[in-house]
N, C-alpha and C positions, 0 to 999 in steps of 0.2 A: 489497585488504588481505588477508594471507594467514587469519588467524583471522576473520574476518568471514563468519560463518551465510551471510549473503545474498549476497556474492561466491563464496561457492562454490557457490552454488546456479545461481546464474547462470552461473559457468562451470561448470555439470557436472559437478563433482564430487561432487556431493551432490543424489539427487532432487528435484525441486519439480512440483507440478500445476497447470504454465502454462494461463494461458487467455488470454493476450493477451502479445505480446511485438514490439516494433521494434526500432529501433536505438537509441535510449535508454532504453527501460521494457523492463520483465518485469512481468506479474501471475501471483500465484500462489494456489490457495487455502490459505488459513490451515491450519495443519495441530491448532490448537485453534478451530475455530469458534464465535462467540458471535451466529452467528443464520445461518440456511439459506444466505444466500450471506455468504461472508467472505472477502473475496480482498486482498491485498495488491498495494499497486502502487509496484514499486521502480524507482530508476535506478538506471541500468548502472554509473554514476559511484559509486564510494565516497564518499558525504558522510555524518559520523557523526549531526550531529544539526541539525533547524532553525535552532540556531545559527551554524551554519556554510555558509550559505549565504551568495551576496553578488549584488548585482545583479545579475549576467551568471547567475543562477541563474534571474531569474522566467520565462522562457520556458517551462524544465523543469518550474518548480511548476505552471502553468497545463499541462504538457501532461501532466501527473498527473491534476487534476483532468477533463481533459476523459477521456482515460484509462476514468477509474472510471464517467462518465455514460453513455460509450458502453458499457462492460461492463452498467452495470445496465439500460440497455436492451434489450440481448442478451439478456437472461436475466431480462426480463420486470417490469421494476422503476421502471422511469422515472416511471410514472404514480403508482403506490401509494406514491412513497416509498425511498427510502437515504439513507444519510449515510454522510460521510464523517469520517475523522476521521487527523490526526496528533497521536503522544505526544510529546512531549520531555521525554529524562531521565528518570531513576530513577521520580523522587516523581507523573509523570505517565504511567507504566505503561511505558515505552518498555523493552526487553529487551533488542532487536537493535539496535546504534546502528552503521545506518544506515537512512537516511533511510524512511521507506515508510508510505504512506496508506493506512488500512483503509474498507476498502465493508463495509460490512452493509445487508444488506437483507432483507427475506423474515417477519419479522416487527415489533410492535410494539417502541420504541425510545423509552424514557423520559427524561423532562426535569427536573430534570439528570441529565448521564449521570455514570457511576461509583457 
């Protein structure tokens, strides 16, 4: 999508501070961080929002998830603790609509969140 933040980021036009990337994901770190590690984990695919996702999707969303486990173990987190999380839409903090899973880790993470 040509206006979409996170396709141009992925293609290059515009920096990002990869730390993980194949041939369906990118992660990158948040360029507002909201705890020591904060990285984003996009697909390469333009999908705007959770909603628009369809079956032939859940491989992708599991390979998100596994994605961010192996990052937080990277970089020391596995045991103490991240989460994850996806927004959708306005009302649920989501900016960039497409798709992307935020890792935090590195400090304490309150229940509920928001």
């Amino acid at each position: 999508m040509s206006d979409c933040l996170f396709c141009k980021i992925i293609a290059g036009q515009i920096p990002g501070r990869f730390v993980f990337e194949d041939h369906e994901l990118v992660a990158i770190r948040d360029i507002n961080p909201q705890a020591p590690l904060h990285v984003l984990i996009i697909p390469r695919r333009h999908i705007a929002t959770l909603n628009d996702l369809t079956p032939h999707d859940d491989a992708l969303v599991g390979s998100m998830q596994r994605a961010a486990a192996a990052i937080a173990k990277e970089h020391g987190y596995a045991d103490s603790g991240y989460r994850t999380v996806f927004n959708v839409n306005r009302e649920a903090g989501q900016t960039v609509f497409h798709i992307h899973l935020h890792l935090l880790a590195g400090r304490g993470l309150g229940w509920p969140p928001g």
